[in-house]
N, C-alpha and C positions, 0 to 999 in steps of 0.2 A: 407310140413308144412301146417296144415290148417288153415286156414289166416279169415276163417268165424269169430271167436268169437274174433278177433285182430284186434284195428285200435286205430286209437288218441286219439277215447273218453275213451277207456277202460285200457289206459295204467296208472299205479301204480308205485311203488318205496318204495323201504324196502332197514333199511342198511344192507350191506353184512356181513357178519357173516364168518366165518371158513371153513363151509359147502358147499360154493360157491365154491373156489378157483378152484378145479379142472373145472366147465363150468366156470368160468372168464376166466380162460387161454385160453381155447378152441374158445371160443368167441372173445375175443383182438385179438389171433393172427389172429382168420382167417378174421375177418374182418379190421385188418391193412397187412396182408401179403398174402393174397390170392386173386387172380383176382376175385372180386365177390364183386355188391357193386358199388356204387361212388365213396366211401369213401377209398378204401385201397389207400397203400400205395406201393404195390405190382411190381409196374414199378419202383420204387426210392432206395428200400430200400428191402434187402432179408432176411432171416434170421428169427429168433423172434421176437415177441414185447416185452413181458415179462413172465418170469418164475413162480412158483407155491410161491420161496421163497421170492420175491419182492411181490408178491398179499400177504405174509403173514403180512408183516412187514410194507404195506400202512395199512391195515384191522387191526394191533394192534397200530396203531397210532396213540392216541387221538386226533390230528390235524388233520389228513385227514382224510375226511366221503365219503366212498365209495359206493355208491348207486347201486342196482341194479331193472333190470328189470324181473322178473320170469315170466315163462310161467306158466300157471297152464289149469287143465284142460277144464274147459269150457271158459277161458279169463278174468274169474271176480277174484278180490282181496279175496274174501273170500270161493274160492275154492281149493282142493288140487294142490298144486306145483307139478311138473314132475321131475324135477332137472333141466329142462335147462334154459339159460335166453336168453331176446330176446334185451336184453339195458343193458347199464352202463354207470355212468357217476362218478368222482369225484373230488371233492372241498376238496381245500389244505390251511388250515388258515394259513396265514400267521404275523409270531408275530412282530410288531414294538420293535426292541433292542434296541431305546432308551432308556437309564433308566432313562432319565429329565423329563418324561412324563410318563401317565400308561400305563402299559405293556396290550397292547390288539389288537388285529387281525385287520390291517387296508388295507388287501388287500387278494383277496383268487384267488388260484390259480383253474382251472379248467381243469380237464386233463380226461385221458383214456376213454373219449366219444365214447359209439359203438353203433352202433343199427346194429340184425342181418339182412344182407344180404336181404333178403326173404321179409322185412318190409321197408325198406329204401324207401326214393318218398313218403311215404303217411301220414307223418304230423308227426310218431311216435318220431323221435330225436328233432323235435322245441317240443314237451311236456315234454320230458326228459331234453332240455338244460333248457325249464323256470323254473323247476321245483329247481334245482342245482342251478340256477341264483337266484332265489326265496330265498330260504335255506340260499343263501353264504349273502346276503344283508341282512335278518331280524338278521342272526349271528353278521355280522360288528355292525350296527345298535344296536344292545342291548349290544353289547361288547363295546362300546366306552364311555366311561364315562363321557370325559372331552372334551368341543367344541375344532375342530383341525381344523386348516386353510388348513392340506391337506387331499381331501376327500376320503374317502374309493372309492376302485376299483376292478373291477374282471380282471383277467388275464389271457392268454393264448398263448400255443406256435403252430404255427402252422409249416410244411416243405411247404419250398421257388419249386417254380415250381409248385403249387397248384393254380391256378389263380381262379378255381371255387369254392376249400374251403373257399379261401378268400372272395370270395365273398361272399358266405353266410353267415359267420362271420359278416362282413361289410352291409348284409342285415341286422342283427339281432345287429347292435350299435355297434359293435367292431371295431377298429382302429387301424392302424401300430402306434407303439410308437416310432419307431425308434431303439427299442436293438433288437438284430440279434447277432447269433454264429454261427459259423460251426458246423455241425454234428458231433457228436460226435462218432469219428472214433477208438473207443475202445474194439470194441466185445460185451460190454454190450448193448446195443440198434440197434442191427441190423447191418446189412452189407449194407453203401449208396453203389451204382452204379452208383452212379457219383462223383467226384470229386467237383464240387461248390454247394454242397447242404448246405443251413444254416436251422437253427432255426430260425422265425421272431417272436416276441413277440405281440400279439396284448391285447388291455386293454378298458377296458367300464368303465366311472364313473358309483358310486351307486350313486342313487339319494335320 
């Protein structure tokens, strides 16, 4: 990949459309299931990440906005796309079910974060994560109508035995909130290779 016209300054974000889903797949899994990367998951967890019919059914979602990153030919936003992408990230509104109060988004979930393989180390996923963080916070913020004593928050789940995601999480304002689950050992989200793998939740207020 030529990496000349790619780097921090030059990265963009468009929502994903239809047209994606086959490079989404292509991209989540190998950069969560294939040794390549910081970021996989590939020692913990075997299997898929997710299938073409789950990238269908986030992308007709009106509550989750799935972002992607395209490569296009010379690296600028208003040149031809290639089909492949080099990032993704998305934000999951989450709706307060109270109904003593207005029904509005008071926490967004942040998930399928990739950057490919080839780009990782040089600034590209902190411009994708502010970008999603950016998005999810002006969303809460304009969505909330009526003062609430508890504040909007971003959230995310990370797997337990990652000490350096955490950390960079933990660089970037995120915090253990204390909920945690087991892996879930179902077929649908991969095959763990270990038996004490959990989910740990981490959360940032908005401010």
């Amino acid at each position: 990949m030529n990496k000349d016209h790619m780097n921090k300054n030059s990265v963009f974000l468009r929502q994903a459309e239809a047209d994606d889903i086959g490079a989404l797949e292509q991209l989540l899994n190998r950069c969560y299931r294939q040794t390549e990367g910081w970021t996989n998951e590939a020692d913990l967890i075997g299997g898929i990440r997710i299938t073409q019919d789950e990238l269908a059914s986030t992308i007709a979602n009106p509550k989750h906005y799935l972002f992607v990153y395209p490569k296009t030919t010379t690296g600028e936003r208003d040149a031809d796309e290639t089909g492949e992408l080099l990032g993704c990230i998305a934000v999951d509104m989450k709706v307060n079910a109270d109904s003593s109060k207005s029904v509005c988004p008071k926490k967004a979930y942040i998930g399928m974060f990739a950057v490919h393989p080839t780009l990782q180390g040089q600034g590209v996923g902190n411009v994708i994560l502010q970008a999603a963080e950016t998005f999810a916070e002006h969303h809460l913020q304009s969505s909330a109508q009526t003062p609430d004593e508890n504040p909007a928050r971003l959230t995310m789940s990370i797997l337990s035995h990652r000490p350096e995601l955490l950390s960079y999480y933990q660089r970037r304002g995120y915090q253990l909130n204390g909920n945690k689950m087991p892996f879930p050992d179902d077929g649908n989200n991969g095959e763990p290779k270990r038996q004490d793998l959990e989910l740990l939740e981490l959360e940032k207020m908005v401010n």
